[in-house]
Biopython code that builds the backbone (N, CA, C, O; Angstrom):
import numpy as np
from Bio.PDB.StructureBuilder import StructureBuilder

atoms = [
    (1, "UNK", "N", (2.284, -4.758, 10.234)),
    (1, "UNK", "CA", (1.561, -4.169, 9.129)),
    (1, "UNK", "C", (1.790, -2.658, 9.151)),
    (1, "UNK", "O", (1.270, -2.084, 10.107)),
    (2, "UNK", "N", (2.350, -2.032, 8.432)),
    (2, "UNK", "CA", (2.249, -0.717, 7.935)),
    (2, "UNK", "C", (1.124, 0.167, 7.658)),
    (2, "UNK", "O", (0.789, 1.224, 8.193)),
    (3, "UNK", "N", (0.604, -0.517, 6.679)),
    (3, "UNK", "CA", (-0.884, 0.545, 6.228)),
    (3, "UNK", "C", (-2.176, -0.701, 5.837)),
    (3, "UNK", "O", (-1.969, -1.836, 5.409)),
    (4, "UNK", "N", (-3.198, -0.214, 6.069)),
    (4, "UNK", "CA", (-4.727, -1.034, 6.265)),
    (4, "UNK", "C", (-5.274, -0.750, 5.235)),
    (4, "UNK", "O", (-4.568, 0.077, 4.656)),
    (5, "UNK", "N", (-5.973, -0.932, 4.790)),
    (5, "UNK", "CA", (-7.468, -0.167, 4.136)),
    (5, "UNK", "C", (-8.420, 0.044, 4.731)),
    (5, "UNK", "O", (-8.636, -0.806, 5.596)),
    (6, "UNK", "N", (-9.329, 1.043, 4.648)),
    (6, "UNK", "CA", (-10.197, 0.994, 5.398)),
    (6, "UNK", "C", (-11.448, -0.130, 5.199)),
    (6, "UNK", "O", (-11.555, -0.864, 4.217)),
    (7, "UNK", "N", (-12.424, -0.092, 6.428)),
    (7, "UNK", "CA", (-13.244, -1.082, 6.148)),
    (7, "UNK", "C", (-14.486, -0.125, 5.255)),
    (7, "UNK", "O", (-15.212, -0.976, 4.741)),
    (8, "UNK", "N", (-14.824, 0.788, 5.009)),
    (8, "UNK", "CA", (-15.738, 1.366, 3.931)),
    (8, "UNK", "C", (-15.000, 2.283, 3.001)),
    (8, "UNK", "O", (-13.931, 2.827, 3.279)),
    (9, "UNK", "N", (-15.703, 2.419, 1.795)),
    (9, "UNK", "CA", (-14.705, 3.358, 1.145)),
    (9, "UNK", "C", (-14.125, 3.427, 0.859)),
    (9, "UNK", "O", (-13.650, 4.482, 1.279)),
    (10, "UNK", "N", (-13.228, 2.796, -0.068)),
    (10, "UNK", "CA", (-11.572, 2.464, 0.035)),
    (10, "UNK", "C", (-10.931, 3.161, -1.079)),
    (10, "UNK", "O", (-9.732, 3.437, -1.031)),
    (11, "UNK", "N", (-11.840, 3.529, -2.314)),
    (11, "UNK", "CA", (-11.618, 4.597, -3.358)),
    (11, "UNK", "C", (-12.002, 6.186, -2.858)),
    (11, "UNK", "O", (-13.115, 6.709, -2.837)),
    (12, "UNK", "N", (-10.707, 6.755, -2.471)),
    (12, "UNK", "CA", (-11.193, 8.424, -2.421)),
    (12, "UNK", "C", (-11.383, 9.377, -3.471)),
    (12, "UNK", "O", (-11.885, 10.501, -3.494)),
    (13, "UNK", "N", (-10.793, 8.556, -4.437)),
    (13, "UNK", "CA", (-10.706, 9.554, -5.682)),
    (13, "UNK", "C", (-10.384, 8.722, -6.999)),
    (13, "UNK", "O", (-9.800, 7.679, -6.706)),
    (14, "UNK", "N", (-10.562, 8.854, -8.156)),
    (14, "UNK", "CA", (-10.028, 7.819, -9.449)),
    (14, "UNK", "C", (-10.913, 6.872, -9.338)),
    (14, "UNK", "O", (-12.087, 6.932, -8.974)),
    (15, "UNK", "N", (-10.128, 5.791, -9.755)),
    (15, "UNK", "CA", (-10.970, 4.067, -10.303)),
    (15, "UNK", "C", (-10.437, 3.157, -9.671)),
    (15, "UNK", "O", (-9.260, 3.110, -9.317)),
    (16, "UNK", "N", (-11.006, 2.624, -9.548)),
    (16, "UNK", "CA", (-10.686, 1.309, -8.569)),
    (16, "UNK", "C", (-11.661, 0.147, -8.565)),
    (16, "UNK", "O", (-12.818, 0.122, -8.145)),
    (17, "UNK", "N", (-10.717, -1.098, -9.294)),
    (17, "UNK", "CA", (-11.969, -2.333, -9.039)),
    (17, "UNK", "C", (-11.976, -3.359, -8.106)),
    (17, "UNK", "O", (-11.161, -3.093, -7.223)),
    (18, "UNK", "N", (-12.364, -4.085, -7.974)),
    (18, "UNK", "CA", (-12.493, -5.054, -6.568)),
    (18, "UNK", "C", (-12.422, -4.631, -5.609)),
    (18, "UNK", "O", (-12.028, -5.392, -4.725)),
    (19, "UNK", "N", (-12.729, -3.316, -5.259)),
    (19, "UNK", "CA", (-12.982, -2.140, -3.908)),
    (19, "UNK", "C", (-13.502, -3.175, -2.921)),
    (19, "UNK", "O", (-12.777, -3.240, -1.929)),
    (20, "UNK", "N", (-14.704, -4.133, -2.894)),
    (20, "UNK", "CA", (-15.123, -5.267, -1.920)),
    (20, "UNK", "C", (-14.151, -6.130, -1.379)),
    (20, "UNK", "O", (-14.345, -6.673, -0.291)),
    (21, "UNK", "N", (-12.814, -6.365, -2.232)),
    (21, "UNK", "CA", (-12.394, -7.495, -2.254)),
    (21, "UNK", "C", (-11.246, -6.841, -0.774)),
    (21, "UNK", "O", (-10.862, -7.611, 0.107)),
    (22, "UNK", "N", (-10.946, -5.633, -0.793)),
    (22, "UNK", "CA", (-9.834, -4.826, -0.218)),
    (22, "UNK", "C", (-9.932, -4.649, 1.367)),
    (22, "UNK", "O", (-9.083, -4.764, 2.250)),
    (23, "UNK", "N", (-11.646, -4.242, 1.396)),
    (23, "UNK", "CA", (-12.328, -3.508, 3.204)),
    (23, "UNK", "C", (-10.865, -4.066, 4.251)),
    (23, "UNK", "O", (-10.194, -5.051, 3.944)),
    (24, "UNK", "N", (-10.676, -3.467, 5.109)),
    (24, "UNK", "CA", (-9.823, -4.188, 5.948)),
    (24, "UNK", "C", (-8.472, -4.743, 5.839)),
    (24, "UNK", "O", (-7.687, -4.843, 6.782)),
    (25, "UNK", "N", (-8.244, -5.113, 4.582)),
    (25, "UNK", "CA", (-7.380, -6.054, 4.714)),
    (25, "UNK", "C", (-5.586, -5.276, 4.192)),
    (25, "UNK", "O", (-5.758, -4.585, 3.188)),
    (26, "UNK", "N", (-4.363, -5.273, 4.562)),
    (26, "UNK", "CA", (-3.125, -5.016, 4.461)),
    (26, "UNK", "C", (-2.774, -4.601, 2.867)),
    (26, "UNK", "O", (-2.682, -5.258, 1.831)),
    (27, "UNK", "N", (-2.593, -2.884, 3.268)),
    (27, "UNK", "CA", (-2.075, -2.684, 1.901)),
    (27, "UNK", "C", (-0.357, -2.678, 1.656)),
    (27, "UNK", "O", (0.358, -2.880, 0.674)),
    (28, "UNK", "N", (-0.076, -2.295, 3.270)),
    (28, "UNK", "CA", (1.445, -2.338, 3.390)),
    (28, "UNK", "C", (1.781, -3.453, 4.073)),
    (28, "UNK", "O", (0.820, -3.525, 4.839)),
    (29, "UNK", "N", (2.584, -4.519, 4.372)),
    (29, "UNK", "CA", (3.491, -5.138, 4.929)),
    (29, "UNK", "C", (5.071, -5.054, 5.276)),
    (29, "UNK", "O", (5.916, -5.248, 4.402)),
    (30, "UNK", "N", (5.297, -4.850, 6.177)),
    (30, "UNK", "CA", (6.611, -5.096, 6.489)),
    (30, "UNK", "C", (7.111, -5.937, 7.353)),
    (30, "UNK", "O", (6.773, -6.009, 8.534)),
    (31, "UNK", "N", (8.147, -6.779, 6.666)),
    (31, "UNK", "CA", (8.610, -8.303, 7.483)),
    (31, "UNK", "C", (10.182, -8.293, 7.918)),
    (31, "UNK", "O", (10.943, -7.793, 7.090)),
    (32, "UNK", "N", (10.608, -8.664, 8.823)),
    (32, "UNK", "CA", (12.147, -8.702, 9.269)),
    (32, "UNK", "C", (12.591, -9.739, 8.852)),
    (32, "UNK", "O", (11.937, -10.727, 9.187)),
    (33, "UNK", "N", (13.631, -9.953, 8.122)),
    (33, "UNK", "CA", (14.179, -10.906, 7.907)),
    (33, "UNK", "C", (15.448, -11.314, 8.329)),
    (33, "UNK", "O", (15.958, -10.272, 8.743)),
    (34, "UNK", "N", (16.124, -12.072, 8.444)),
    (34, "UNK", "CA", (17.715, -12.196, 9.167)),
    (34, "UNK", "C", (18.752, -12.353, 7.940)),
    (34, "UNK", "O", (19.040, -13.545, 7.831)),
    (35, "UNK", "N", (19.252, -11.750, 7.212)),
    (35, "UNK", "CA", (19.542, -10.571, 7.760)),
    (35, "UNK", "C", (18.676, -9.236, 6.654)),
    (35, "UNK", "O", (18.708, -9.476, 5.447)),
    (36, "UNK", "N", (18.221, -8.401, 6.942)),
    (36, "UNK", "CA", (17.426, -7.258, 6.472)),
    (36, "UNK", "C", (15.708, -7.510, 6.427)),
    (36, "UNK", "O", (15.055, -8.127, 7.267)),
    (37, "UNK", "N", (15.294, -6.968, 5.423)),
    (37, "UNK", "CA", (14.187, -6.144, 5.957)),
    (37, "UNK", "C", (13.105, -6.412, 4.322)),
    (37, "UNK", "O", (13.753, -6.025, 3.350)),
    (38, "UNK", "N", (12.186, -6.769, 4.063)),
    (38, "UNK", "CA", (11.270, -6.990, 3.084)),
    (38, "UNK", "C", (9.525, -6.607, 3.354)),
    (38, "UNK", "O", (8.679, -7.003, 4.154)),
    (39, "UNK", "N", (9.546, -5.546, 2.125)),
    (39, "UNK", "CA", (8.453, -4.267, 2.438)),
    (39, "UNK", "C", (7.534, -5.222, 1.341)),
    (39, "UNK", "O", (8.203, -5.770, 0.465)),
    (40, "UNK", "N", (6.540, -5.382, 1.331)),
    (40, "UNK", "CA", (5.472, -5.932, 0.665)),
    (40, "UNK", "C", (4.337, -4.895, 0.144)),
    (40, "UNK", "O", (3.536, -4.313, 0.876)),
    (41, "UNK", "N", (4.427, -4.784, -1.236)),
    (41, "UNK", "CA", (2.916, -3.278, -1.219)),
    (41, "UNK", "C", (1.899, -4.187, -1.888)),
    (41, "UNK", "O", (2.173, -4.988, -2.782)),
    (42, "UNK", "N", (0.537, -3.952, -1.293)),
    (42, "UNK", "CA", (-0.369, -4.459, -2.368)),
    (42, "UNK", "C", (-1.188, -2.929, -3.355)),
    (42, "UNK", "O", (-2.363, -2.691, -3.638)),
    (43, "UNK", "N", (-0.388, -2.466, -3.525)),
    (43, "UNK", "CA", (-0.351, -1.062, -4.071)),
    (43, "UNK", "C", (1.109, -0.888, -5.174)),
    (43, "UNK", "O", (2.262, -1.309, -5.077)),
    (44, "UNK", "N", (0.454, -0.132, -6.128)),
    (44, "UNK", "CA", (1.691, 0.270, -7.114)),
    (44, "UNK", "C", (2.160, 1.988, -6.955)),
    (44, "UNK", "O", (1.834, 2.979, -7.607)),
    (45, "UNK", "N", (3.029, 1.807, -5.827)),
    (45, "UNK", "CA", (3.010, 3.384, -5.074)),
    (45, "UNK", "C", (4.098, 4.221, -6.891)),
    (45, "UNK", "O", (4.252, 5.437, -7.009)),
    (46, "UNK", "N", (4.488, 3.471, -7.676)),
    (46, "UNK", "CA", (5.473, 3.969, -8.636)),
    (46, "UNK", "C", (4.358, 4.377, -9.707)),
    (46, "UNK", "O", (4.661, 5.091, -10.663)),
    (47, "UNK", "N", (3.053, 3.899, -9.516)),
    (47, "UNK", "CA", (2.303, 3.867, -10.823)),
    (47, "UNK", "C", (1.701, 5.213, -10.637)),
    (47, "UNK", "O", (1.386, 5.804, -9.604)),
    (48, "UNK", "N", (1.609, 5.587, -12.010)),
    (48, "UNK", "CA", (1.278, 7.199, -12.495)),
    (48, "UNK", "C", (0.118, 7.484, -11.814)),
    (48, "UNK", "O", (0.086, 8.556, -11.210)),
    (49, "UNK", "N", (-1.147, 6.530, -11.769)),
    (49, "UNK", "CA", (-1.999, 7.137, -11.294)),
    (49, "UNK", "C", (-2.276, 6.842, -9.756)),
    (49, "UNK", "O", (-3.441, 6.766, -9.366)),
    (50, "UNK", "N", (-1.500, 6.722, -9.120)),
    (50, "UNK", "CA", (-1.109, 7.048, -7.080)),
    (50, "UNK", "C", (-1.064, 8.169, -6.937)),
    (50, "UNK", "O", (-0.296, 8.855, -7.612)),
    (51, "UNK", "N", (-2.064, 8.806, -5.803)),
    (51, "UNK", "CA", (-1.279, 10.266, -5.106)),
    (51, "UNK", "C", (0.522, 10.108, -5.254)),
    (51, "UNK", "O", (1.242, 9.121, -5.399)),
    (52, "UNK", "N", (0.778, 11.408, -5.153)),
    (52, "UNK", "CA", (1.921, 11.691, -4.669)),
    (52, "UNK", "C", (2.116, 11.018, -3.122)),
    (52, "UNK", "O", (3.158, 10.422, -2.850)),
    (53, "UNK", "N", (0.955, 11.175, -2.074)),
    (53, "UNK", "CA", (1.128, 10.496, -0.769)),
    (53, "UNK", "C", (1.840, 9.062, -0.604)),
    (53, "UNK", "O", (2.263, 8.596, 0.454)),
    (54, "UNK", "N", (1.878, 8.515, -1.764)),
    (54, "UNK", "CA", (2.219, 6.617, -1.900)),
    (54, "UNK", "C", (4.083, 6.921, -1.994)),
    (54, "UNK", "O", (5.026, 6.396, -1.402)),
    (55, "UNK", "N", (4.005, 7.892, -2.917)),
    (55, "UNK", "CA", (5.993, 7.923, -3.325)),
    (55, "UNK", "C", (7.210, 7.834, -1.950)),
    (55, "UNK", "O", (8.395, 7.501, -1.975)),
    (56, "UNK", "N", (6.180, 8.362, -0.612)),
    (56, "UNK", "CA", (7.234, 8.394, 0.136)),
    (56, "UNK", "C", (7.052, 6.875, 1.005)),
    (56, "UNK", "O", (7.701, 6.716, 2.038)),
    (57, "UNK", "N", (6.145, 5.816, 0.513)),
    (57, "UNK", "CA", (6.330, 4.755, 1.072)),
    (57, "UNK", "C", (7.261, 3.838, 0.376)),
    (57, "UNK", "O", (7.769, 2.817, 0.841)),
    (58, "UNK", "N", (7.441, 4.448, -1.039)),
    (58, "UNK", "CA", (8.398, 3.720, -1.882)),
    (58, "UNK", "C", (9.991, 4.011, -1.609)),
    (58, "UNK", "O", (10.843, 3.130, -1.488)),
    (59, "UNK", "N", (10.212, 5.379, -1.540)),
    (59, "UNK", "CA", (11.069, 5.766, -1.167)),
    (59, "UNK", "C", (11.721, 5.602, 0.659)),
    (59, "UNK", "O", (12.727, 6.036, 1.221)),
    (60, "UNK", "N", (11.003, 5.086, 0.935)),
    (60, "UNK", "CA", (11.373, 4.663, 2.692)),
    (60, "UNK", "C", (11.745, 3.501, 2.296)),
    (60, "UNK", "O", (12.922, 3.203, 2.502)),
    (61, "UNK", "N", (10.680, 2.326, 1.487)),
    (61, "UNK", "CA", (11.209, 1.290, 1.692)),
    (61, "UNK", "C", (12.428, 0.955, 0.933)),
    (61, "UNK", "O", (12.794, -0.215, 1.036)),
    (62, "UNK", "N", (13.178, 1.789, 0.143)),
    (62, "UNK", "CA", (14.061, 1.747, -0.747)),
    (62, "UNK", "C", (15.222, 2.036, 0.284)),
    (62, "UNK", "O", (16.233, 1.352, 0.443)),
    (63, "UNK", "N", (14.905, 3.071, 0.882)),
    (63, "UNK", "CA", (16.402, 3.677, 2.248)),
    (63, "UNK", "C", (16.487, 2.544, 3.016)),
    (63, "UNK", "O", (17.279, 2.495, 3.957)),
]
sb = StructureBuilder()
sb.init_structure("model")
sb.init_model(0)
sb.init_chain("A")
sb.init_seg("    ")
for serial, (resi, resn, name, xyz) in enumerate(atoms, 1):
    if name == "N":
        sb.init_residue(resn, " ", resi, " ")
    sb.init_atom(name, np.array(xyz, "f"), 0.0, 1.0, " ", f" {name:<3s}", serial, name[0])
structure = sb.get_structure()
């Protein structure tokens, strides 16, 4: 697993619905596969309203 959510709080800033549904559970995944590599987001790191902080998880998993 890459990145978590936290277990309180999970909106720092903006809108966000099903915030309950999230506490804890995997926002990033990353799985090995034979042969390469498959990044899983439960996040839209491309979508307009993401920090800038999300672009460089898109851009890693793209390299």
């Amino acid at each position: 697993m890459v990145a978590r959510y936290p277990n309180t709080e999970v909106r720092a800033s903006g809108w966000l619905r099903g915030e309950e549904l999230m506490y804890g559970r995997a926002a990033v995944v990353s799985i090995e596969m034979n042969p390469g590599k498959v990044v899983l987001f439960g996040i839209r790191p491309q979508h307009r309203a993401q920090t800038h902080a999300t672009l460089p998880l898109l851009f890693n998993a793209l390299y």
